[in-house]
N, C-alpha and C positions, 0 to 999 in steps of 0.2 A: 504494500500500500504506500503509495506515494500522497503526501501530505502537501498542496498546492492548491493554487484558484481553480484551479479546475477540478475541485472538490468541493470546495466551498465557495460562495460569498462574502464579500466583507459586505459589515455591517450587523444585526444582532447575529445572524444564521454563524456567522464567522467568528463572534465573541463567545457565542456557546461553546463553538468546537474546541476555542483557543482554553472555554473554563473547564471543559470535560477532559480534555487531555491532562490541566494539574494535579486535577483532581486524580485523574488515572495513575500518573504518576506517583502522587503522595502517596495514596493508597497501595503500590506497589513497591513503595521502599519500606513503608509500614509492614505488611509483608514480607518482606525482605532480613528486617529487621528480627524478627518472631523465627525464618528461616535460620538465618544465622546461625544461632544459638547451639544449635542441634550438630554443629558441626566444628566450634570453637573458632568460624573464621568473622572477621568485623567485619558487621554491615558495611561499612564504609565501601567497599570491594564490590558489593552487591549494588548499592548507588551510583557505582562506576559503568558498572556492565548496563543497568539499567539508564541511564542516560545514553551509552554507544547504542542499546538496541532503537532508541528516538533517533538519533543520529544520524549522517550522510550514509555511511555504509546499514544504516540496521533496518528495522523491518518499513519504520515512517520516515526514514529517508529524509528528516527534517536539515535543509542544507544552514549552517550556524559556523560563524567564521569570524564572528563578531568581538574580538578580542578587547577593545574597551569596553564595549557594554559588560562584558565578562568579569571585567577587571572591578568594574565602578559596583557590580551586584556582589563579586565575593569578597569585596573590601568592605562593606557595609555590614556583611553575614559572619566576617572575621571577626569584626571587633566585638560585636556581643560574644562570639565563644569565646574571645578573650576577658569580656565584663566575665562574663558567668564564672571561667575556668579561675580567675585570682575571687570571687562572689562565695564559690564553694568551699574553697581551700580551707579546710581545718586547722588555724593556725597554731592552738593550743600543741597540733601533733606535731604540727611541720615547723614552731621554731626554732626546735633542735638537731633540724638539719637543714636550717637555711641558707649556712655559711656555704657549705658543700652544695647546694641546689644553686647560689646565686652565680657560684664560680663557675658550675656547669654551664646555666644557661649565659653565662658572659663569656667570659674565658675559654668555657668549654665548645659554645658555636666558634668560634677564632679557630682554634688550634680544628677542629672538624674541616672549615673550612678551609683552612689553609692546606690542612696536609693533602685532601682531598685535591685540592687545586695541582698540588707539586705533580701528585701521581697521574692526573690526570692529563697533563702536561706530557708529562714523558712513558706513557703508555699510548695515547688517544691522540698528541701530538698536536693540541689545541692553542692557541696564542697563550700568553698569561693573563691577560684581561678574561678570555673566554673561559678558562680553566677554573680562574679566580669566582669567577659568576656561578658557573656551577655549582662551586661548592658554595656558596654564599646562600643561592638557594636551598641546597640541600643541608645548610648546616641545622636548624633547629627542629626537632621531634613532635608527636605528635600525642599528645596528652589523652584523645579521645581513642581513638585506637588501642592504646596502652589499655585504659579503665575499662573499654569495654568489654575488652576479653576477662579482666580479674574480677569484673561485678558480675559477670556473667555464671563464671563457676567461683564468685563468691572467698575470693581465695584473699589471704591479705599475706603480705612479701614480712620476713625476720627483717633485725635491725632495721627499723624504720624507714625501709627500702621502701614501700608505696610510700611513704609521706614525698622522700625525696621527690622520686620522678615524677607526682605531683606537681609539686612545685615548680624542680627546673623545664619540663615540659609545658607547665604553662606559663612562663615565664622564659623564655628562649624567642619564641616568635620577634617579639623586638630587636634584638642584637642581630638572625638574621634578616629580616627589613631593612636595616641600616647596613650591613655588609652588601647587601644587593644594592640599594641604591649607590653607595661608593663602587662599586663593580662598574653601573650602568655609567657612574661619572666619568672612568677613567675608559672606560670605552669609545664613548662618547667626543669628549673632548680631552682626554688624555689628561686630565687632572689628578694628582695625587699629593698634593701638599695640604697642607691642615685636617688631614685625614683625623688624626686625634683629636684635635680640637673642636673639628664638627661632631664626633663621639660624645664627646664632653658634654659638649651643647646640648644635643638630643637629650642623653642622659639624663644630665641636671633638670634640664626646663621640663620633659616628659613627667622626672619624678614628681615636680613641683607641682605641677598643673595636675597631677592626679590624687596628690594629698590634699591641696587644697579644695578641689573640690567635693572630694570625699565626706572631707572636713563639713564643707557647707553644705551636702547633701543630708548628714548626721543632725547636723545643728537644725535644719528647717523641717523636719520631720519628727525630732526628740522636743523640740524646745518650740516651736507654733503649731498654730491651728492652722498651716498656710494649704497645706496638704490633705483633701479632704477625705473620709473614709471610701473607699474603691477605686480612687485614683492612685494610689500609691505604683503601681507598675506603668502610668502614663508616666507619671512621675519621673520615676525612677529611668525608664526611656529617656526621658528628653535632656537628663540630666545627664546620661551615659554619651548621647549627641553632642552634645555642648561641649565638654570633657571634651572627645573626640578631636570637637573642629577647633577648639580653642589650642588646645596642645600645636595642632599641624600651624596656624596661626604665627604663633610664638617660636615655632621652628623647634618643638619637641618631638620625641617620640609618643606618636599617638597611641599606638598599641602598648606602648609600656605605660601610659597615662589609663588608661582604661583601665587597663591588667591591676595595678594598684591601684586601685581607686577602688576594684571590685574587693581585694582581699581587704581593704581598712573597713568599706563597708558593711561587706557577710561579715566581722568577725564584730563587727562594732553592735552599739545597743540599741536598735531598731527594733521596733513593736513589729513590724508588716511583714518579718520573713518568712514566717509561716503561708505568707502571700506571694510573696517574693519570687522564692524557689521553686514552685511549681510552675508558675507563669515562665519565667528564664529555662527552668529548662526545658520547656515544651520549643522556645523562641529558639532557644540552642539546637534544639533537635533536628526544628526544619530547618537551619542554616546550614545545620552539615548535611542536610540531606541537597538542598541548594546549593552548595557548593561541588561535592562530588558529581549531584546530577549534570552541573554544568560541564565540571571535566569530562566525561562523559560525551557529553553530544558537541563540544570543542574537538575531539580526536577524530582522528580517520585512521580507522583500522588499517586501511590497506598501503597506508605508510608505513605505520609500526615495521615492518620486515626492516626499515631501512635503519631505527635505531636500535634493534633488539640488543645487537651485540656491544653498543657501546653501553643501554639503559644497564646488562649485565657487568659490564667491567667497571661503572661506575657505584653498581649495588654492592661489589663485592670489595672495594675499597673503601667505602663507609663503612660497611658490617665487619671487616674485617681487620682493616689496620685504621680507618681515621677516628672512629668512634671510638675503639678501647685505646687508643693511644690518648684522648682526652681525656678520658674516664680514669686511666689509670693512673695518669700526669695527675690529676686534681685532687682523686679521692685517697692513693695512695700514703700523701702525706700525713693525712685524719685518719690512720693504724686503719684503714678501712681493708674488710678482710677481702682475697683476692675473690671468693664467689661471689660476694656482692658485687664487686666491678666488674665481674664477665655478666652478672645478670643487667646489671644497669646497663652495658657495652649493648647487650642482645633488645636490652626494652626500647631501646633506639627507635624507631617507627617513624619513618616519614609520610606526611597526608597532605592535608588539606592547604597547611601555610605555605610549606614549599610551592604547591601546587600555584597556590594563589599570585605566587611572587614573580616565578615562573611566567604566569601570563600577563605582570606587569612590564616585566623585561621585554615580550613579543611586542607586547603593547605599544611598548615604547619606539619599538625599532630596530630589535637587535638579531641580529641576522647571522647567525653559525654556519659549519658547515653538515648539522644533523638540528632538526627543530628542540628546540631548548623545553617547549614543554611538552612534549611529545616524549622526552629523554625523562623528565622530570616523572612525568603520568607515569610513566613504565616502571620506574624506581619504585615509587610509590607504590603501583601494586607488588613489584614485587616482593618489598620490604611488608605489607601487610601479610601476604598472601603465605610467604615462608618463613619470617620473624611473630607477626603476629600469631599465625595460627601452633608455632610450635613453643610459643613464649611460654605458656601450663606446663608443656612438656621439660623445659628446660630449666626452670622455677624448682620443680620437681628433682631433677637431677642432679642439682645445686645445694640440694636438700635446705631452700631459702624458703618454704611455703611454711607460713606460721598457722597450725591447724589450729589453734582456740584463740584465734581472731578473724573478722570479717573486715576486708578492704571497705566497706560503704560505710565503716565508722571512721574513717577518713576523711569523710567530706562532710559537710554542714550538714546536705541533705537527707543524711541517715536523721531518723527517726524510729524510734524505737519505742514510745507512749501510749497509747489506748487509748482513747476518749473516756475512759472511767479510771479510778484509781485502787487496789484491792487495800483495806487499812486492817490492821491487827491488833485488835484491844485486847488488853489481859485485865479478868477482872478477879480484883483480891477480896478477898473477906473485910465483909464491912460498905463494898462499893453499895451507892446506892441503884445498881441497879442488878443486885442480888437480890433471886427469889421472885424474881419477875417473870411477867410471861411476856415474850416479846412484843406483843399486842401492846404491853401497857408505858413501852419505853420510848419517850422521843428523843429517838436517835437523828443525829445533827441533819439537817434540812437536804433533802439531793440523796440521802443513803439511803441502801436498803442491807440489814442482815442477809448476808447469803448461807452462812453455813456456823456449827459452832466444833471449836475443837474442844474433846472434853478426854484427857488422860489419852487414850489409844484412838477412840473413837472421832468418825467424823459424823455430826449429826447436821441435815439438811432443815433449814431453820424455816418452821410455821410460826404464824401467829398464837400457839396455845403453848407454843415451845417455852419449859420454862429455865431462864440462866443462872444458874450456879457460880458460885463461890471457887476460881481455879479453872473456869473459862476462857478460852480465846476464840471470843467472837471475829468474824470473817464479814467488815463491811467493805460493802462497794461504794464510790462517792464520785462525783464528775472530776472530772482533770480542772485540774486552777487554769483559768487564764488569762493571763495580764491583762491590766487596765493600764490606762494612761500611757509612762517612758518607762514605767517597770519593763524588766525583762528575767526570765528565770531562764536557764539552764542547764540541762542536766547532763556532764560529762561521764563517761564511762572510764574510768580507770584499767587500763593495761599495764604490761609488764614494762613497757617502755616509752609509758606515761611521766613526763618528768614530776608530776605529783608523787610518784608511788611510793610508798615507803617514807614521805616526807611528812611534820605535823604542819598543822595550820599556821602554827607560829614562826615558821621557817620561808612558808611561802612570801612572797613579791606578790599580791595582789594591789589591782587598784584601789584610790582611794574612794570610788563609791563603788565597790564590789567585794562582798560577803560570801559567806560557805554556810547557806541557813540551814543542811541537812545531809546526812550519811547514807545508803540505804545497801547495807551489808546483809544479802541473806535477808535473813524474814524482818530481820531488824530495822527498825528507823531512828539514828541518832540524832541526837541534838548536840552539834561537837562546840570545843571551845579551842583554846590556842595549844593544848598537849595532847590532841585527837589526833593519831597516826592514821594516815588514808591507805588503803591497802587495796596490792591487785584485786580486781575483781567490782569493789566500791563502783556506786554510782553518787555521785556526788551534784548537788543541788545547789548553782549559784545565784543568787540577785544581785542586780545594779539597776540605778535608777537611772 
C-alpha cells in the first residue's frame, strides 16, 4: 500500500487518514511494548522497526526525508526525557555515587569520545573532524534502555551500581551535545580555539539557569496560591519551556538546565508529585516512542548494506575498548571493584540522544563518506539488540544482581503505599476498651476493626466480638494525605542506604525536615536522637 493523493484527499477525508495512522501507530508501539517483555529485548528496537515498516522501503511507503522537521520534533521530545530522567532520580540513593556518575557523564563522554574518534581514524580512515563527530555523537548512553530491561525483570544491580548508571546516563546527554556541536564547529569553519572556555560557558550558565529556576518553580508552588489545583502539570510544562529557551538564550547548556532542574525539583518538597509523575511519565513514554518512530521512517533500508560494516566496527570499538577504557580510567581510582566496571562498561546502550544529534549534524550539512545517521541508527540497534538484551545475562555472570532488592526503588516513582493503612493496637489491662464488644467502641473516624490477635489465634472481628485484656487489634485507616506544603515521605532503608546502621542524631538532615516515625516489622516507633535505623526500616519523613 502506497500512502499518496491518490489515496486520499486533502482536506477533513485526509486529516482522518493523517489521525488514524497515529493513532495506528501509538497503539502499535503500545503493543510492542507488552511484546517486548517476553523476550528481554527494549521496546525501543521494536519503535525502530515499527517506524521502517511506515517508511520509504516498508509496507506505506511513507516517503520522509525531512531532517529539520526531524530534528526540531526530537529536540523538543528530548528534553522532557531529560526533565523527567534528572524529575525521577532518587537522590537520597544516588548521592553517594555522584562523584563517580558526574565524572562519567563528563569526563567519561570525553575520553569515549575521543578514543572512539582515534580508532576510528585509523581503522575506517575518516578525517579527524569526521572521526571526532562520530564519536561525539556516540559518546553518551542511554538511561531508558538500561531501566527498561532491569524494571522489567525487576532486578536491582550490588554496590549501588543502578543508582550510578542512573545518574550518569541521565546526565551525559549534555556533554555529548556540546562535543557534537564543537565537532560541527570545526568542520564547519575549522574552529578550534576557546574550545574550553565555550565548555565552561555552557556548563556554568546551563547549571545556573537550571537551579534557579528550579528554585523558583519550588518557591511558586510551596509558598502561593499562584498555581491553581489541576494545573500543576500545565505548570510544570511551561516552566520546563522556559528553562529550556532561557538556558539556549544565555548561551547554556539547555539539556543540562532541564536535566537539573528536574533532579532539584522530584527530590524537593512539592505537594503535586503524586501528580506529577504519572502525567511525565506517560509525556516521557510517547517521546520515546516519537522519537525512535521517527528514526525509523528517517532510514532507508536498502542503504543500510552500504554502512553495515562500518555501523559494526564502530559498535565494536565502543563496546569494547572506548567504553571500558572510561569506565575503568574513572571508577578504578574509587577501589571500584573490577565486575562493577565490566558491568557498567557492558550497560553502555546507545539510543535515542545519539540518534537525535546524529540528525542535527545531517541537518546541518554534514556530508561523510557513509551517512552519519544511518551509521549512528545501526549502532544503536545494534548496541540495544546485543548489549541490551544480554545485559540480565551478564549482570548474572558478574554475580552483581542484588536479589533482596528491587531497581524501581530507585526512582521517585516507586510507590509502595495502599490507599489504606493496617494499625496494630495492643490493648493492656485496664485499657478502656476492655471487655467491650466491638459494636460498643468508637474507634478513631475512617477505621474499621479487621481482625483481633489473641495469644495463637486469629479471630475475624464482628460486631458482638468481645476485646480482651492482651489483644492486638488489626485496624485498617485511610492513608494520610498532605494538606497545604506539608510533605511526608516514606524511604525504605537498604543495605547501602547511607542511613543504615546510623542514629538520628548522627544524620545531616535539613533544617525543616524531621524522622516523625520507624516502621520495623509489625512495629511503629516513635524515634528520638539515639534511635538506630536498620536494614530493612521504613522510615517516615516530614518537611514543610
Amino acid at each position: 500500500m502506497i500512502l499518496n493523493s491518490s489515496y486520499v484527499k486533502k482536506g477533513d477525508g485526509y486529516m482522518t487518514v493523517i489521525l488514524l495512522l497515529v493513532a495506528a501507530v501509538i497503539l502499535l508501539c503500545v503493543l510492542a511494548e507488552k511484546f517486548s517483555g517476553k523476550f528481554g529485548m527494549p521496546a525501543l528496537i521494536l519503535f525502530m522497526f515499527i517506524g521502517m515498516m511506515f517508511g520509504s522501503d516498508g509496507f506505506f511507503k511513507i516517503p520522509f526525508n525531512d531532517y529539520k522537521l526531524a530534528e526540531n520534533v526530537c529536540s523538543i521530545a528530548l528534553l522532557f526525557i531529560m526533565f523527567y530522567g534528572g524529575f525521577n532520580l532518587k537522590w537520597t540513593l544516588a548521592k553517594d555515587v555522584a562523584v563517580r556518575s558526574v565524572l562519567l557523564s563528563t569526563l567519561g563522554v570525553a575520553v569515549t569520545a575521543v578514543v572512539t574518534a582515534l580508532f576510528v581514524r585509523l581503522i575506517l580512515g575518516y578525517t579527524w573532524p569526521e572521526s571526532f563527530l562520530v564519536g561525539a555523537v556516540l559518546g553518551s548512553t542511554d538511561a531508558a534502555s538500561v531501566f527498561a530491561i532491569l524494571r522489567q525483570k525487576k532486578l536491582n544491580l550490588k554496590d549501588g551500581t543502578a543508582s550510578l548508571l542512573e545518574l550518569e546516563s541521565g546526565s551525559n546527554d549534555p556533554m555529548a551535545y556540546m562535543l557534537t556541536f564543537i565537532a560541527l564547529g570545526i568542520i564547519f569553519s575549522g574552529e578550534s580555539e576557546h574550545i574550553v572556555m565555550r565548555i565552561f560557558l555552557q556548563l556554568v550558565v546551563g547549571s545556573l539557569v537550571g537551579v534557579a529556576l528550579a528554585v523558583l518553580t519550588i518557591r511558586l508552588m510551596t509558598k502561593t496560591d499562584l498555581v491553581s489545583d489541576g494545573l500543576d502539570t500545565i505548570f510544570m510544562i511551561a516552566m520546563v519551556l522556559i528553562c529550556y529557551g532561557l538556558s539556549q538564550l544565555l548561551g547554556g547548556n539547555a539539556y543540562l538546565s532541564v536535566y537539573i532542574m528536574g533532579v532539584i525539583i522530584g527530590n524537593g518538597p512539592i505537594k503535586s508529585k503524586a501528580t506529577l509523575i504519572p502525567f511525565f511519565d506517560g509525556v516521557t513514554s510517547l517521546a520515546q516512542i516519537l522519537i525512535f518512530f521517527l528514526l525509523g521512517l528517517l532510514t532507508i533500508p536498502h542503504e543500510m548494506s552500504d554502512v553495515i560494516f562500518t555501523a559494526i566496527v564502530v559498535t565494536v570499538i565502543l563496546t569494547v575498548i572506548a567504553r571500558p577504557v572510561a569506565v575503568f580510567l574513572l571508577l578504578k581510582p574509587f577501589h571500584c571493584s573490577t565486575r562493577q566496571c565490566l558491568l557498567v562498561s557492558w550497560a553502555g546502550l546507545r539510543g535515542a540522544s545519539s540518534s537525535v544529534f546524529a540528525i542535527v549534524a545531517v541537518a546541518g550539512g554534514v556530508i561523510m563518506p557513509h551517512n552519519l545517521f544511518h551509521i549512528v541508527f545501526m549502532v544503536s540497534l545494534f548496541s540495544a539488540a546485543i548489549q541490551g538484551t544480554l545485559l540480565p545475562r551478564v549482570a548474572e555472570k558478574l554475580d552483581m544482581i542484588d536479589e533482596e532488592s528491587d531497581v524501581r526503588k530507585t526512582f521517585n516513582d516507586y510507590q509502595e503505599d495502599s490507599s489504606i493503612t493496617l494499625i496494630r493496637m495492643y490493648i493492656p489491662k485496664g485499657h478502656n476498651w476492655e471487655n467491650k464488644l466491638v459494636k460498643e467502641v468508637n474507634f478513631p473516624t475512617g477505621s474499621l476493626a479487621l481482625m483481633i490477635k489473641r495469644n495463637h489465634e486469629t479471630i475475624i472481628t464482628k460486631g458482638n466480638t468481645l476485646i480482651l485484656a492482651g489483644d492486638s487489634i488489626i485496624l485498617s485507616a485511610p492513608a494520610y494525605n498532605p494538606s497545604g506544603n506539608e510533605l511526608l515521605d516514606e524511604i525504605f532503608i537498604d543495605r547501602y542506604h547511607p542511613w543504615c546502621n546510623r542514629t538520628i542524631a548522627d544524620l545531616k538532615l535539613a533544617s525543616d525536615e524531621l524522622i516523625a516515625m520507624i516502621m520495623r516489622g509489625e512495629e511503629s516507633l516513635i524515634p528520638d536522637g539515639k534511635t538506630r535505623i536498620l536494614e530493612g526500616d521504613k522510615v517516615v519523613t516530614y518537611r514543610e
